[in-house]
N, C-alpha and C positions, 0 to 999 in steps of 0.2 A: 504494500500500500504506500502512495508516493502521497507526501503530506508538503503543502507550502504555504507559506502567507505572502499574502501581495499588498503592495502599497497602490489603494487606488483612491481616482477620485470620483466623487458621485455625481452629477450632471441633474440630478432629476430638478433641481431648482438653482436660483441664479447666485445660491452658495459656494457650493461646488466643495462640501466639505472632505478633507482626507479621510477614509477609511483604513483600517484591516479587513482583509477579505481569507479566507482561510477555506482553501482548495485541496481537497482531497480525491483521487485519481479522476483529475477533470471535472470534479462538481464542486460547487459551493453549498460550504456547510455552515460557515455563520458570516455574519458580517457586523463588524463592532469598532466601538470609537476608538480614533487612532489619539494615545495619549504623545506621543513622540513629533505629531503631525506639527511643520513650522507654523502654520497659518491657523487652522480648526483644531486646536486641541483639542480634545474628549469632545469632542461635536459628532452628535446623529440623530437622526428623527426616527419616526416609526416607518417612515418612505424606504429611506437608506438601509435601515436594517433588515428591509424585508424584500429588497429588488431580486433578490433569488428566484423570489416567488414570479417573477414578470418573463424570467427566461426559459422558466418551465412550465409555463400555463399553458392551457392546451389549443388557449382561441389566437398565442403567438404565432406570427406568421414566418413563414420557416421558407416558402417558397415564391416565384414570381406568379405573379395572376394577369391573364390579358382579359380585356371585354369580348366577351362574345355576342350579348345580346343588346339592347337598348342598355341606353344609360341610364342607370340606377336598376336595373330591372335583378342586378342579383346572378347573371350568370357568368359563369367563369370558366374559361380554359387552363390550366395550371403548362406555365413554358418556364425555361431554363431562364434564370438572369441575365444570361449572357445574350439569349434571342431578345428578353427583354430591351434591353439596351441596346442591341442592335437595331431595332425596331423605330425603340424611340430616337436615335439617333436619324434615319432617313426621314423620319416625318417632321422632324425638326429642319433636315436642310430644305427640305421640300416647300416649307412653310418660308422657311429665310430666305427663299428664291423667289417665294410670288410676293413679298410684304414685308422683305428687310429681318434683319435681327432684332429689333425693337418690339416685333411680335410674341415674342419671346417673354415669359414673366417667371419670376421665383418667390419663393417663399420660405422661410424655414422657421423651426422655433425653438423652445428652450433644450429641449433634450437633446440638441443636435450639439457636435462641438464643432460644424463645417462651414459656420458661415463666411471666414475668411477664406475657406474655398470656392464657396458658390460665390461668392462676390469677385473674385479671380475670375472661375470660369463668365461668368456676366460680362463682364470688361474684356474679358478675351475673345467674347462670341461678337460684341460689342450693342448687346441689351442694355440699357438704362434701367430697367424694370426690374431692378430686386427690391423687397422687400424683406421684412419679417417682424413677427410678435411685438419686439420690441418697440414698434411706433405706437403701443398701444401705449406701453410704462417701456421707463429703464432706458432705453436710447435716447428717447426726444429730450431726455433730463438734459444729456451734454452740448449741446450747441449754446445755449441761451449762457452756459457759466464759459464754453469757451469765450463768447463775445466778450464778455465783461474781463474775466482776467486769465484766456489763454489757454483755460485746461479741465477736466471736469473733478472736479475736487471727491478725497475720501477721508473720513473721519479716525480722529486718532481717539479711538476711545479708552484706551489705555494710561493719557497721560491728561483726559478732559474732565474739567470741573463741573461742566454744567453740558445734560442730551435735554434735545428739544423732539419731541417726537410728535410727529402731524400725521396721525391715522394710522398709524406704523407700529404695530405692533408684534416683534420677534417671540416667538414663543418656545419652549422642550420642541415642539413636532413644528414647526417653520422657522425658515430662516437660525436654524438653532445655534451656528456659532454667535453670528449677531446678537443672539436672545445669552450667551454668555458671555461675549464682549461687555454688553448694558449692565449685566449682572454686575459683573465686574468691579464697572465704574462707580454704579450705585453705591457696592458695600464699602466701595473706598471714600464715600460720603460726597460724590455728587449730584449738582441737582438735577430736578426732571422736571420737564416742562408738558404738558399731554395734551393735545388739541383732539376731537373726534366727536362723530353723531351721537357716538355710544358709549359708555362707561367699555373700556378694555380693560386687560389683565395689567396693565399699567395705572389706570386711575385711580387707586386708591393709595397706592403709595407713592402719587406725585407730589410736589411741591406746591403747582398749580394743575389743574383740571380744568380747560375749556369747553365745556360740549355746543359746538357749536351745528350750525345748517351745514347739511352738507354742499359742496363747491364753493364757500365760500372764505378758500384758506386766506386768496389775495386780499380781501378787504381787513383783517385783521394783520396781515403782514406789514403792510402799508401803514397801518395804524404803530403798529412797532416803531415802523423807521421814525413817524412824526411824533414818537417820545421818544424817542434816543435824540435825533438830532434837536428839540425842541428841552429837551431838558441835558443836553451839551455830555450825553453820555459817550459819543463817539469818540474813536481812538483817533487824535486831531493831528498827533502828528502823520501818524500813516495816511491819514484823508488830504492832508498837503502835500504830501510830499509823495505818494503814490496813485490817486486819483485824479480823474476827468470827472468833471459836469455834479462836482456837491453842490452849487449853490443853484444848478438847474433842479436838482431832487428837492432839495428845500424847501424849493418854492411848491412844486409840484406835489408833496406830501402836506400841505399845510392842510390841506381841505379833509386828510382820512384822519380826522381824529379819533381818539376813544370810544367817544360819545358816538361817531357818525357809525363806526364800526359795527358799536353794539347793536344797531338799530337793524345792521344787515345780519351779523352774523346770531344775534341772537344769548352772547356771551354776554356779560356784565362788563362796563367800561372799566371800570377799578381795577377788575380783573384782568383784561387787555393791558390795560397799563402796567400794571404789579411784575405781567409776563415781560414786558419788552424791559421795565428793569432788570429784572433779575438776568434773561439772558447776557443784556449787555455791560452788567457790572460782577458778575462770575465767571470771566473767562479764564483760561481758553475753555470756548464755547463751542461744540457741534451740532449741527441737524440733518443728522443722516440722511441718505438717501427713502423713500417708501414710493409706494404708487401714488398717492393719492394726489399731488399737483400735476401727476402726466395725467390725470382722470380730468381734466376740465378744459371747455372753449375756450375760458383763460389761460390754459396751462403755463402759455411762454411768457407770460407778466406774471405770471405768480412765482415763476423760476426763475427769472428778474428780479425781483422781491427780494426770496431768497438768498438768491448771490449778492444782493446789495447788500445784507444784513450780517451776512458773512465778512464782506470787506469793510464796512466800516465801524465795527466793531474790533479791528484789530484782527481775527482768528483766520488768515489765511496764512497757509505755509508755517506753522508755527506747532512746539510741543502741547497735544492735547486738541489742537484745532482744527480745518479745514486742511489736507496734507494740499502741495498740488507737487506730484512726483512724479512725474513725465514717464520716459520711455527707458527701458535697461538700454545701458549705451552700447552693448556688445550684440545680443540679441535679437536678428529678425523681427519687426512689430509682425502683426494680425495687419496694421496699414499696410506694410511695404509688400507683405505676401499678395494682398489684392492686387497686387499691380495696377493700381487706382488710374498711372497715368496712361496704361495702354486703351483707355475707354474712348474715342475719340471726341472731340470737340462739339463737331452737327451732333454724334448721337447723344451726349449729356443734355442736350438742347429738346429731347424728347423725351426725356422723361417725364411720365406722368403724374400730374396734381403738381408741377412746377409755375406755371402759370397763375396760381392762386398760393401757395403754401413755399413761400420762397426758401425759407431759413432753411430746409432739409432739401436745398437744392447742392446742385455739382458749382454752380454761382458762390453762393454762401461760401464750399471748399475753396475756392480762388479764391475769396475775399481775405480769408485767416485763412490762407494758407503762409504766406511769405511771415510773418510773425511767427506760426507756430514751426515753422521752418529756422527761421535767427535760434529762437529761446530752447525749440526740442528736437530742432533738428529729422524734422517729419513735417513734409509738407502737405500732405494730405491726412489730414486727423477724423478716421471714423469712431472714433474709442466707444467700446460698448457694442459695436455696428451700428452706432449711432453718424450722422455729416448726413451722405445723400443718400435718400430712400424714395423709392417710389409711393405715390400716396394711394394706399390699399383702396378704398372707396371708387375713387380714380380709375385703379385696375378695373375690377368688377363692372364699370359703368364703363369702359372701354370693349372688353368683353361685349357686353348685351347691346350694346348701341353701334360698336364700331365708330366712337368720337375720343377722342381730337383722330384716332386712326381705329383698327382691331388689333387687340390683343389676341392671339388665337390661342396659345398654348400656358400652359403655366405647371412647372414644377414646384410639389407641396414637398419639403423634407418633413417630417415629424412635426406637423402644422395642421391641427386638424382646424381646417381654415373656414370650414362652416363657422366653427363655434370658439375662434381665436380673435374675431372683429365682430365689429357692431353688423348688425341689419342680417341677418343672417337670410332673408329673402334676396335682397340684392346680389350676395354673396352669389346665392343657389341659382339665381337666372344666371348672373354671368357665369359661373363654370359649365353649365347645363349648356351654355354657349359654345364653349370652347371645338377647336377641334382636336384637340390634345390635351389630357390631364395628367399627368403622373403626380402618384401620392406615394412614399419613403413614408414606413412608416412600420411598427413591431404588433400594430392593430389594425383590422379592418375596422378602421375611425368611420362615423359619416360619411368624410369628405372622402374617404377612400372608397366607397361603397359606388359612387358616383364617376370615378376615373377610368379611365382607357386601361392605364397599370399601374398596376399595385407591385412595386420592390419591397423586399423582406431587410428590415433594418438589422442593424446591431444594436444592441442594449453598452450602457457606460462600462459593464461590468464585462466585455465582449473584444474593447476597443481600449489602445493604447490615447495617453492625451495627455496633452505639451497644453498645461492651462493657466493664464495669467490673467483673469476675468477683464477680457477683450481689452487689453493694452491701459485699461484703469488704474493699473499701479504694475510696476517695472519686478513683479517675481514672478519667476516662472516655476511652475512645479510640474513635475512628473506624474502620472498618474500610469501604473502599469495596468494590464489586460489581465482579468483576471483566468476568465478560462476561453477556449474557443466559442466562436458560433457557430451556427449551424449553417452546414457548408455553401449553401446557397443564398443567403445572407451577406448583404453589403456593408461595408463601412461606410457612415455619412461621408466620410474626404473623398472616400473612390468611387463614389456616386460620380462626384464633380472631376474628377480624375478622364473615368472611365469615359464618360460622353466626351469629354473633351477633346482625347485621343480619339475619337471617331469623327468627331467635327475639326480635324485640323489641327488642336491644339499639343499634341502630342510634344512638341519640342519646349516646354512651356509648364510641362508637368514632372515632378519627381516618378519616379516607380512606384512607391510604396507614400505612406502614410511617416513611417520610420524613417524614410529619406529623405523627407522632406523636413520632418525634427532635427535630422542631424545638421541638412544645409541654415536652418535657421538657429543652430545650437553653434556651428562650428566658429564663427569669428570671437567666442568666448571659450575657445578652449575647449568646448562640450562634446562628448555625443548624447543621442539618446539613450541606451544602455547605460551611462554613467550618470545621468542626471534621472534616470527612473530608479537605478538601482543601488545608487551609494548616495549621490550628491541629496537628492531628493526634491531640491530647490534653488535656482541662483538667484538672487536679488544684487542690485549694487548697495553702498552703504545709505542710511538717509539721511537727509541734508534737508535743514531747512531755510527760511527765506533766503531763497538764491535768487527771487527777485531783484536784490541787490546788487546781485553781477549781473544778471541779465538780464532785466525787465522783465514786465509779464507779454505774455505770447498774445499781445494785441495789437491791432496798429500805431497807437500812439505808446504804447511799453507799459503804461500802467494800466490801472483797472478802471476798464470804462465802465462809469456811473450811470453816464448818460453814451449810450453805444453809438458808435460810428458806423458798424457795423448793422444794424436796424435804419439808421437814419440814410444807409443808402439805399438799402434795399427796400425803403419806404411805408417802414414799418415806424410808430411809436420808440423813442429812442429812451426814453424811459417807463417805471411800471406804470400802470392805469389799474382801477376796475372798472369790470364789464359784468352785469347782471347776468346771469345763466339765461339761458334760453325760455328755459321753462322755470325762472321762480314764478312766485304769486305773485310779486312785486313788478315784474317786468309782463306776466299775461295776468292778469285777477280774475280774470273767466275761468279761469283752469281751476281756481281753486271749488266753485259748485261741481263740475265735471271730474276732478281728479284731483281731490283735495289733500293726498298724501303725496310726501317725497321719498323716492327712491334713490338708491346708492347701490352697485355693486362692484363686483373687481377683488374682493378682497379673497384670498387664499385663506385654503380650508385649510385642517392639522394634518389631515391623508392623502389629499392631492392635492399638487400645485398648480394645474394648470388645467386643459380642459383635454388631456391626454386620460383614457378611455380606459386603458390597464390597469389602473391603480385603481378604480370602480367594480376590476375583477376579482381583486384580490381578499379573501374571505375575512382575513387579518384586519382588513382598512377598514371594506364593504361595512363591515358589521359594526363598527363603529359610527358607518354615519348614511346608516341605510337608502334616507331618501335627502333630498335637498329641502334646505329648509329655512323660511321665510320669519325673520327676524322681526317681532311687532309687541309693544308695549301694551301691558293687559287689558287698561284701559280703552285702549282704538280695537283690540280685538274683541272686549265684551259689546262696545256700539256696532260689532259688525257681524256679531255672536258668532266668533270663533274660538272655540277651546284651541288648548294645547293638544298639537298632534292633528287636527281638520286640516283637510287639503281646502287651499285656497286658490284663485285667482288672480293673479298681479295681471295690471291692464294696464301698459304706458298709454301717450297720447298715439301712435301709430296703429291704435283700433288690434292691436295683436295680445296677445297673453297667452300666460305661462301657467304653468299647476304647480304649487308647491303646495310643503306641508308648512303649520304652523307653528310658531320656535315664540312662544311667550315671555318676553324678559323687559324686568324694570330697568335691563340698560342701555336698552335703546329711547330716544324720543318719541313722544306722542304722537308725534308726526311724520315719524320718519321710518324705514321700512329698508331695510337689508336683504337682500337678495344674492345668492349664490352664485358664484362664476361657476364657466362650463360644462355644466351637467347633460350627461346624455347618460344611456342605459344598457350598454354592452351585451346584456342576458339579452334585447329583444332583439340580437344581431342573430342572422341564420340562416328563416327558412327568407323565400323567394319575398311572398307577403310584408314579412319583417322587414326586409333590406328596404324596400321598395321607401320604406317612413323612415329609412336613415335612423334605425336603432332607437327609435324614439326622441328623435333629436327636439324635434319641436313641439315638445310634450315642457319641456322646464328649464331650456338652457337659456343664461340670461341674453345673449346676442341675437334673440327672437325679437326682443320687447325693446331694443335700441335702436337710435337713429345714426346716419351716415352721413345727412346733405349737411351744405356746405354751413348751415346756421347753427349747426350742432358741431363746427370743428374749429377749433382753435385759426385765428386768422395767419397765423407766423408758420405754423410747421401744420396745422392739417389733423392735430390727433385730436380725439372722439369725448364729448360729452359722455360719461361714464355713471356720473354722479350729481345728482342734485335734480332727478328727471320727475315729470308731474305723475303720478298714477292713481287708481282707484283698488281699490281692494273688496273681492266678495267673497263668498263660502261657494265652494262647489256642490253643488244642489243634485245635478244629475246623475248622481251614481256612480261616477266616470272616475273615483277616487284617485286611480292608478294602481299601477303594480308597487306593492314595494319590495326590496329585494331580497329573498331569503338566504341567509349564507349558508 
């Protein structure tokens, strides 16, 4: 009996904590917290310790599938991967002859570790049209803090006095290193600041407790700035001497007072005020990244806000504060592997939802690129896979209409893209369009069910992985393989590898996965062998305000206040608020037709994302059998719903969802939490079954959301998420649903 442990890493969320994986003749037999790990120490959730279970369930897909019959209808031919991709390669050039490369669209999501490959192969087919997940949360975060000062900043919670947390809640099962980084800090007696719709696992032992409406993080943030700078708490030497455009903020925050805040958000002014001291006179000060500012039409002024808050309060680049730590200086980024600059000129110029959502243009990249080129020596900065992305709504409506041109084809990696963006109609006309779908992916997902071909993934625990959470901070770690996959089964890089080589790009691709770790390992000295199996990690030393030698990576060196960067591309050059779409305040007819607010997005303890596996698993399942609708006892006795009644959530888009009812005093009276991506994997099967996409639009929240352009942020394009009008009733007809038996 051959026994080993592997040092891996786990992919299933945007952690990506170190494991021990413990491999006995080619199976895994446990999976547990790596205490030796540089980065996650003792970090794991109930996801990670149970991913065994994901590679040996029995609805994994193990082999290639081509359509045989109508789309969606359920029938399947089983071919070799190798036909597969042959396949898909000629109907791809087929398609780039009659209607260019630009026809061409991609997608991938969190379980994937390929996206600096697909964005390689994109640029090398020369497609504009990649997308991914990420434009929903998490990418669109970095451009707004590159503008301001160069880079997308990460929190030193190790050495900070004071976390500020805006709906962000790290727990044991999410996000869990985070949730003990916090731990951390707290028992070393920092303080915490808690902003949210709902009392979280954080509210009770913060210092202050916000519970505010939800989307309305920027009008309390705004209020911050105008008692820091109104009560002379800013750090004034860093504001002269490293700043643009203070005395245009000053003017421009006079108007969001306390008082004006409370009236939107719903917080007590005293309180609003009490918070903007306390952050700004306990530094060094952090506010982690979370979802909840990429959730709103405001999102790019309220991440404006933030980075303002950040810089003139002293906490950039500093011990305990905002790091801003560029790129390892020996190390291949994830940018330069894109090969960002072989994309050509006309075709950046086609990328779609460019014309309205500039910031996450290939324009933008030129703009900060020569800055972040002087200060990091990287001229094109996607960090995160965040810079240029295609605007997903955009796609879909390019698809079904065939405007600004058609989209025909679109590769999903591990994207179940039904139920990864809003509108999930729009979604389903445009693919239902397509003349080519390919879905990568270890489930027959929805959106898989719907494709031409279906490829057999690898799982994290399958694949070797060179991870440095997408050039965000300059360490690189090792994550070794822990056993084989199954033989027919591709690696997400050699997806993008494979087609390549058949469209041309063969002299442009490594061999292997390996090969390509070691060509971006080797100007430090490295292979991959020796950084998965001894080294485990390289980082360079940290350094902080190197501002000093080098300015910040913006056009003018310091931290623009007021952007130059926005004021050309004809954007607000400082923050504003903007009323959501659907408050009561900005439509008050909504409030007799749809007098509650909804909010979703937020990650469950068992899955992170709207990945279908983790809903199979009897360990998880059983834990949180149905999806379930968050409502204060109160609005559920006026609307006579017990704990446990399947209910009706009904946005304004005339569509609804079924969920069950979650009674808790710690949500608002008015306010209503809803589950990210739920679908129902048991009713995957027969012909019938497939045909409704596993029950997809029975409960998933991307049914009940909007897409057009008054629900998207005006700067980069991402989606109203949170703060949407609905009604709420009891399901009357019998139609309860399945719930799931483990």
């Amino acid at each position: 009996m051959s026994k080993e442990t592997k040092w891996a890493i786990c992919s299933t969320c945007d952690i990506n904590c170190g494991l021990l994986v413990t491999v006995e003749d080619g199976l895994v037999k446990s999976i547990k917290k790596n205490p030796d790990h540089p980065l996650t120490p003792n970090s794991i959730c109930v996801k990670g310790a149970n991913a065994n279970k994901y590679i040996t369930h029995p609805d994994r897909l193990t082999h290639a599938l081509k359509r045989v019959g109508d789309r969606g209808s359920g029938q399947w031919e089983q071919i070799s991967t190798k036909q597969a991709l042959d396949e898909i390669a000629d109907k791809m050039k087929q398609l780039i002859a009659e209607d260019g490369p630009e026809t061409i669209g991609s997608t991938y999501g969190w379980s994937s570790n390929a996206g600096a490959a697909s964005r390689r192969f994109m640029n090398l087919l020369g497609s504009p049209n990649w997308t991914w997940t990420g434009y929903v949360c998490l990418a669109n975060s970095t451009v707004p803090s590159k503008a301001t000062y160069g880079f997308w900043q990460f929190p030193d919670f190790h050495n900070t006095k004071c976390i500020v947390l805006l709906g962000h809640a790290p727990g044991p099962q999410r996000w869990t290193a985070e949730y003990l980084w916090i731990k951390d800090a707290l028992d070393r007696g920092a303080k915490l600041i808690v902003t949210d719709p709902r009392r979280n696992s954080y509210s009770d032992q913060a210092d202050i407790f916000l519970q505010i409406k939800p989307a309305t993080d920027s009008a309390y943030l705004l209020a911050w700035i105008n008692v820091i700078i109104e009560e002379d708490l800013y750090d004034k030497e860093f504001v002269e001497k490293w700043t643009v455009g203070f005395e245009q903020l000053a003017e421009r925050v006079k108007e969001y007072s306390p008082e004006w805040a409370s009236e939107i958000t719903g917080a007590p002014a005293d309180k609003i005020r009490e918070a903007a001291r306390m952050y700004a006179t306990n530094g060094p000060a952090v506010i982690p990244w979370g979802a909840v500012p990429d959730h709103h039409a405001n999102s790019t002024q309220t991440l404006r806000a933030l980075t303002i808050l950040r810089s003139i309060t002293g906490n950039l680049d500093v011990p305990g504060g905002e790091l801003l730590m560029g790129y390892h200086p020996e190390i291949l980024s994830d940018d330069e592997f894109e090969l960002n600059d072989r994309l050509p000129v006309e075709q950046r110029k086609k990328m779609l939802g460019i014309d309205r959502f500039k910031l996450l243009s290939w324009e933008t990249l030129e703009k900060t690129g020569p800055a972040m080129e002087k200060v990091w020596g990287k001229k094109y900065s996607n960090q995160v896979s965040g810079g240029a992305m295609a605007h997903p709504a955009s796609m879909w409506e390019a698809m079904k209409t065939g405007k600004p041109y058609r989209l025909r084809a679109l590769i999903s990696q591990c994207n179940n893209t039904l139920n990864s963006y809003p509108n999930t109609t729009h979604i389903y006309e445009g693919l239902m369009s397509l003349d080519l779908l390919v879905v990568m992916d270890l489930i027959k997902s929805p959106t898989a069910q719907i494709a031409d071909y279906i490829l057999p993934a690898t799982h994290w625990l399958e694949r070797p992985n060179l991870f440095n959470y997408w050039d965000w901070i300059p360490v690189y770690q090792g994550g070794q393989q822990s056993v084989q996959a199954p033989e027919e089964c591709l690696h997400d890089w050699m997806l993008w590898r494979e087609l390549g080589v058949r469209l041309g790009q063969e002299k442009d691709w490594p061999s292997t996965m390996e090969d390509a770790y070691d060509e971006r390992l080797k100007p430090a000295g490295l292979t991959w062998e020796k950084l998965s199996t001894q080294d485990r990690a390289s980082a360079p030393e940290i350094t902080f305000k190197k501002y000093e030698k080098t300015g910040f990576g913006t056009p003018s060196g310091k931290v623009e206040l007021y952007s130059s960067i926005f004021e050309e591309l004809g954007y607000d050059p400082l923050p504003s608020w903007i009323e959501p779409p659907e408050s009561h305040v900005r439509k008050p007819e909504l409030a007799k037709t749809h007098p509650l607010t909804f909010f979703t997005g937020m990650r469950e303890n068992y899955w992170f994302h709207s990945f279908g596996l983790g809903r199979s698993i009897k360990e998880l399942r059983s834990r949180e059998p149905d999806p379930r609708m968050q409502i204060h006892p109160d609005t559920a006795y006026d609307l006579d719903l017990s704990d446990g009644d399947w209910a009706w959530v009904e946005s304004t888009s005339g569509k609804r969802i079924k969920l069950r009812s979650w009674l808790s005093n710690d949500t608002h009276p008015n306010v209503v939490r809803v589950p990210h991506g739920w679908w129902y994997p048991e009713t995957t099967g027969s012909e019938e079954l497939e045909a409704a996409l596993s029950s997809l639009w029975k409960s998933a929240d991307a049914v009940i959301l909007h897409d057009s352009d008054e629900y998207c942020d005006k700067e980069q394009g991402n989606f109203q998420l949170r703060g949407l009008a609905c009604k709420v009733y009891k399901v009357e007809d019998g139609t309860e649903g399945t719930s799931y038996i483990a």
